[in-house]
C-alpha positions as CSV (number, residue, x, y, z in Angstrom):
1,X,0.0,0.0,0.0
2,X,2.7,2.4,0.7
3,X,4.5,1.3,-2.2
4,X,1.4,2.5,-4.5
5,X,1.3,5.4,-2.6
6,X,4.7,6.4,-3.1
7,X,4.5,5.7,-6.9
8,X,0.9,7.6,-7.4
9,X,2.9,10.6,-5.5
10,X,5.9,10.4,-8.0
11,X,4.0,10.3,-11.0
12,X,2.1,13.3,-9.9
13,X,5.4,15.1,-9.1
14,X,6.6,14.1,-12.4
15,X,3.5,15.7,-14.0
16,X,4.0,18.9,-12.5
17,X,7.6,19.4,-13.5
18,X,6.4,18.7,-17.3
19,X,3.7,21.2,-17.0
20,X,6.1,23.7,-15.3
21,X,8.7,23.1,-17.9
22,X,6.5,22.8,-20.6
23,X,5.2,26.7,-19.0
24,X,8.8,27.4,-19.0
25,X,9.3,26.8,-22.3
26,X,6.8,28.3,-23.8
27,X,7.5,31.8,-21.9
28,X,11.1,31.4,-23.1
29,X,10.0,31.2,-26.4
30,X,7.7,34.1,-26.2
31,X,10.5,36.2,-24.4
32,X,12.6,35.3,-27.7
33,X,10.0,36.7,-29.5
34,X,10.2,40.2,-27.9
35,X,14.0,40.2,-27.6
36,X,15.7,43.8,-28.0
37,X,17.3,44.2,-31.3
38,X,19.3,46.5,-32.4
39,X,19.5,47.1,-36.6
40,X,21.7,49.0,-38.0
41,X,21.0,50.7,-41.2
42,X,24.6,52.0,-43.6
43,X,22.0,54.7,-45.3
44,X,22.9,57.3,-47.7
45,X,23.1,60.6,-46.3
46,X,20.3,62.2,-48.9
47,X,17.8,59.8,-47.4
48,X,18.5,61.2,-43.2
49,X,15.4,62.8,-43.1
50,X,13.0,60.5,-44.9
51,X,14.9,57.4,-43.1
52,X,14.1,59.0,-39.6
53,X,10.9,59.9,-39.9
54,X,9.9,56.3,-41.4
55,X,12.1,54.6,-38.8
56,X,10.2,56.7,-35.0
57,X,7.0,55.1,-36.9
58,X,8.4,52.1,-37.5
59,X,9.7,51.9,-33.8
60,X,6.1,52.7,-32.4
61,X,4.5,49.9,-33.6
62,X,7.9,47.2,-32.9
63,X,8.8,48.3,-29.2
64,X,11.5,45.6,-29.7
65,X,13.4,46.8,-32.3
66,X,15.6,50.1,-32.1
67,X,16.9,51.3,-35.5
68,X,20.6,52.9,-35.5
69,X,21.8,55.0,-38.6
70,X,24.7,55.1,-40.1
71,X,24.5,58.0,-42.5
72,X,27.3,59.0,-45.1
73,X,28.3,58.9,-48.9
74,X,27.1,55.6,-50.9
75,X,30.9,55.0,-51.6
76,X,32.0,55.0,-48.1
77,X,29.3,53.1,-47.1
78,X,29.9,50.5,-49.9
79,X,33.4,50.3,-48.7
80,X,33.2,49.7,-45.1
81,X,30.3,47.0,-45.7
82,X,33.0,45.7,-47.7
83,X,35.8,45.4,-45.0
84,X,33.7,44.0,-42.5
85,X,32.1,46.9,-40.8
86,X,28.5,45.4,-39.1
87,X,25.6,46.1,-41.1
88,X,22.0,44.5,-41.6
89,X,20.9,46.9,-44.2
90,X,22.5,48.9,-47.0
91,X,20.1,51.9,-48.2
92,X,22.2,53.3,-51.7
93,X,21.9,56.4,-53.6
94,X,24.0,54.4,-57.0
95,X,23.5,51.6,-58.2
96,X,27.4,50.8,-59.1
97,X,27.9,51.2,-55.3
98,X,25.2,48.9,-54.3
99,X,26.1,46.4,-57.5
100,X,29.8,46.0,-55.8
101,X,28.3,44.5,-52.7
102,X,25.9,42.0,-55.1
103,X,28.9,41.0,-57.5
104,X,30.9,40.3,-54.3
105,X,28.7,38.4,-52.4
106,X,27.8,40.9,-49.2
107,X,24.2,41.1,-50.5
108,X,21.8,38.7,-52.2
109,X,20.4,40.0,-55.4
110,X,16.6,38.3,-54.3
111,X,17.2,40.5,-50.9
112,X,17.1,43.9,-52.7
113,X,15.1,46.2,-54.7
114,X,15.4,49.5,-56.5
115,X,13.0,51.7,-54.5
116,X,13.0,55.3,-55.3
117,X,14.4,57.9,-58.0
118,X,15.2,61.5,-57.1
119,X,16.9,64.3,-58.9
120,X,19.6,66.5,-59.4
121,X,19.2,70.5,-59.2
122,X,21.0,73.3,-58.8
123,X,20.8,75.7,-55.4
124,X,22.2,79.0,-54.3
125,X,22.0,80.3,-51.3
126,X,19.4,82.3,-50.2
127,X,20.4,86.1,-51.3
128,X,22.0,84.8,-54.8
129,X,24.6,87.7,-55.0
130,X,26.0,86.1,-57.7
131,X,22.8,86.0,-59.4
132,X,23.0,82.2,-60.7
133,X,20.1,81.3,-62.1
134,X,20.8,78.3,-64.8
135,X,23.6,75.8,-64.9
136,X,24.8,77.5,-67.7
137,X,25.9,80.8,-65.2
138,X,28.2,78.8,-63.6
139,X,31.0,79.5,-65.9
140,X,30.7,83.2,-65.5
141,X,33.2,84.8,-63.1
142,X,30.8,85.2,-60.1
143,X,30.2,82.1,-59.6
144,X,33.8,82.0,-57.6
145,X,33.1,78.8,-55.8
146,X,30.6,75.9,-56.5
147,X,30.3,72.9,-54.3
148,X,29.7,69.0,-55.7
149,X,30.6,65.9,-53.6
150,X,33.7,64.1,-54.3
151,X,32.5,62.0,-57.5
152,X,34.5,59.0,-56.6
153,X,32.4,58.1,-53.2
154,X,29.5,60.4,-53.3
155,X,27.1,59.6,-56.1
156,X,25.4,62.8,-56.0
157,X,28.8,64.6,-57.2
158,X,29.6,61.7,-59.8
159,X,25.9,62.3,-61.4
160,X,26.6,66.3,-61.3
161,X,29.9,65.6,-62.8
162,X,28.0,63.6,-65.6
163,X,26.0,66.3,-65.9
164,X,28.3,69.2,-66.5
165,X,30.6,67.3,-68.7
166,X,27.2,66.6,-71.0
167,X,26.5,70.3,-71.1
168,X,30.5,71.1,-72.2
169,X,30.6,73.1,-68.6
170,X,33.1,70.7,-66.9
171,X,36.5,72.0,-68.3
172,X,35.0,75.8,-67.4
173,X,34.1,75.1,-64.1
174,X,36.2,72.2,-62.8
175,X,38.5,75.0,-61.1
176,X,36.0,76.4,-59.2
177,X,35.3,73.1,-57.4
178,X,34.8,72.4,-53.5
179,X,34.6,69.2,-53.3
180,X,32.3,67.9,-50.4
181,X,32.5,64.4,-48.3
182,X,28.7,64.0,-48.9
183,X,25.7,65.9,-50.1
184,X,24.8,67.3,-46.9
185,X,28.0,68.9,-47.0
186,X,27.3,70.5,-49.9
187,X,24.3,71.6,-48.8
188,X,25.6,73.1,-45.8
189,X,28.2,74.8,-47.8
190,X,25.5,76.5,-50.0
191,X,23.5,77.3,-47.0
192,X,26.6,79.2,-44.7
193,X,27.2,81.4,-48.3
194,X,31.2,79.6,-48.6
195,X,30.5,79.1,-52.1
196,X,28.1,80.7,-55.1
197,X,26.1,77.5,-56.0
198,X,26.2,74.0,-55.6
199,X,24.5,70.5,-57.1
200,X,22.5,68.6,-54.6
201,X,19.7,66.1,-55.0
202,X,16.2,67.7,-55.2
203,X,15.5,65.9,-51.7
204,X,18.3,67.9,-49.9
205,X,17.3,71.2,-51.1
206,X,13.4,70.7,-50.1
207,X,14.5,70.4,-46.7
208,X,16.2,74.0,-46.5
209,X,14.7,77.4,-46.4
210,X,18.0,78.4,-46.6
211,X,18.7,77.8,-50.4
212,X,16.9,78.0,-53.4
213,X,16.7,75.7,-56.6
214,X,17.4,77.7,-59.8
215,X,17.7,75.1,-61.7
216,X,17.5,71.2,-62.7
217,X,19.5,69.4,-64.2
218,X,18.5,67.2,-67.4
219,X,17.9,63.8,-66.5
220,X,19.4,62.7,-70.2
221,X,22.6,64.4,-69.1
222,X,23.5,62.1,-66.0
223,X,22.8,58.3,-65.0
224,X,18.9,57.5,-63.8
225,X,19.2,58.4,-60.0
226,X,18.4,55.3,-58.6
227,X,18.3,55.0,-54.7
228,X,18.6,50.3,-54.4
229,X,18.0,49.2,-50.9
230,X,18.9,45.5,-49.6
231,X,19.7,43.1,-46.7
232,X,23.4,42.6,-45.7
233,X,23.9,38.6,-46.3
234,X,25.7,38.5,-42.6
235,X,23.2,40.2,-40.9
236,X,22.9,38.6,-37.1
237,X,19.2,39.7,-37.2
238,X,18.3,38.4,-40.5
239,X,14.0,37.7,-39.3
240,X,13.8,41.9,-38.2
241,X,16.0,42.8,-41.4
242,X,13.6,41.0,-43.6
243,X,10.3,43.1,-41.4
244,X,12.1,46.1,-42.2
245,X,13.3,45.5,-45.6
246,X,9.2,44.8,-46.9
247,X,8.3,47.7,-44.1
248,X,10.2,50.6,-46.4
249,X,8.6,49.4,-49.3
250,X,5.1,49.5,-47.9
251,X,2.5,52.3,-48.5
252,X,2.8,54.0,-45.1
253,X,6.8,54.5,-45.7
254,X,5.8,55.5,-49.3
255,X,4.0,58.1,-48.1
256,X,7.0,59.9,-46.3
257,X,9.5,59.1,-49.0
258,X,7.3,60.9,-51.1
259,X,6.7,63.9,-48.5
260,X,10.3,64.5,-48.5
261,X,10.8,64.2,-52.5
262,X,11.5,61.4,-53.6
263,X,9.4,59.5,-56.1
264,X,8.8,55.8,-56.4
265,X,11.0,53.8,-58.6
C-alpha cells in the first residue's frame, strides 16, 4: 500500500515538473519573441530625413526593435560593408555602389530592390549675389566657388559631374570646385554662403529654407538616380532585417518618401 502510494505521488510530481517546464518553455519562447534588437541601417546621407521619420513610426509599432543609422556617402558606405564593418541593411543612392556589394557576395540579389528615384538640381543660397540662375551661369566669373561631392564616393557629385561634362561646362568650371565628403555637406556649404552655388539632390534642397533651386539638371545628361535598398547577407538579425526590408517598401513609408521628395522607382 505504501509502495502504490509512493509511486501515485511520484508520478504526480513528475506531471507537474512537465507542466512547469513545458510553461517554462513556452515563456522562453515568447520572451525570444520580444528580444531587443538593435538594426543598424549604412544609409545614404540624402535619405536622413525621410529614413528618420519612417524609422520613429516604425519603432512605435515594434517596441522591440531600435533602429541605428549610419549616415554618409554611398561609396563609403559600400566600402566599409566591404571590409567587414556590421551592417544589416544597406540603403544606396548608385546603383554601381550597391552592384559592388551584389557582385561580391555581401548582399543577395533576391534580398534587394530598387526603390526610389530623385533628382539633381541646382541651389544657391538664399540672397544669390552672384545671381545664378541656370547651370549654364556657372562659368561666369561670379560664380567664384561651386560645391559638388567628391564624385569617386558620393554619387550625388559623380551624377553632377556627368551632368556638366554633357553640357560642355566641366573644363570651365572644374577650377572652381569644392569638393564635399557628402551631399549634406554641400548643402551646408551653400546654406553658410562659402561658395556661389552648388548641385545637390532635389530631396536635400526641399529640406532647406536656406537655399533656393534655380535650376535642374537634365535627366538625359547624367545616370537614372536610382536609390537600391537590400539586406546585408551576414546580418545577425536576418528575421527583423527582412520586417524592415518589406516595411520601407510599404504604402505607409511611401507616403514619407514621397513627402520628402522622392518619387517611387
Amino acid at each position: 500500500m505504501l509502495k502504490k502510494k509512493a509511486t501515485l505521488l511520484t508520478t504526480a510530481a513528475m506531471a507537474v515538473f512537465l507542466a512547469t517546464a513545458g510553461c517554462s518553455s513556452g515563456q522562453s519562447s515568447k520572451g525570444g519573441q520580444n528580444e531587443k534588437v538593435t538594426l543598424t541601417v549604412s544609409a545614404a546621407a540624402s535619405a536622413q530625413d525621410a529614413l528618420e521619420e519612417i524609422q520613429t513610426n516604425y519603432e512605435k509599432s515594434h517596441s522591440n526593435v531600435t533602429i541605428q543609422d549610419n549616415f554618409g556617402s554611398s561609396g563609403t558606405l559600400q566600402k566599409q560593408i566591404s571590409q567587414g564593418a556590421g551592417a544589416d541593411l544597406f540603403f544606396s543612392a548608385a546603383e554601381d555602389k550597391f552592384e559592388k556589394l551584389v557582385h561580391d557576395g555581401d548582399i543577395d540579389k533576391k534580398d534587394s530592390t530598387d526603390l526610389l528615384k530623385n533628382d539633381l538640381v541646382m541651389i544657391v543660397p538664399e540672397k544669390n549675389s552672384a545671381h545664378l540662375t541656370h547651370l549654364n551661369d556657372l562659368k561666369k566669373d561670379s560664380a567664384e566657388k561651386i560645391a559638388l561631392g567628391t564624385p569617386e564616393s558620393v554619387p550625388a557629385g559623380q551624377y553632377a559631374k556627368q551632368s556638366l561634362t554633357t553640357l560642355s561646362l566641366w573644363d570651365k568650371v572644374k577650377d572652381k570646385v569644392v569638393y564635399a565628403k557628402d551631399v549634406r555637406q554641400v548643402l551646408s556649404y551653400v546654406e553658410t554662403g562659402n561658395v556661389d552655388a552648388g548641385l545637390v539632390y532635389k530631396t536635400d534642397a526641399l529640406i532647406s529654407k536656406k537655399v533656393k533651386i534655380t535650376d535642374e539638371a537634365p535627366a538625359k545628361t547624367h545616370d537614372p538616380i536610382v536609390y537600391p535598398v537590400g539586406i546585408v547577407k551576414d546580418t545577425k538579425h536576418r528575421k527583423e532585417a527582412e520586417a524592415f526590408y518589406q516595411y520601407l517598401q510599404s504604402d505607409e513609408a511611401m507616403k514619407v518618401f514621397k513627402k520628402y521628395g522622392f518619387t517611387a522607382k
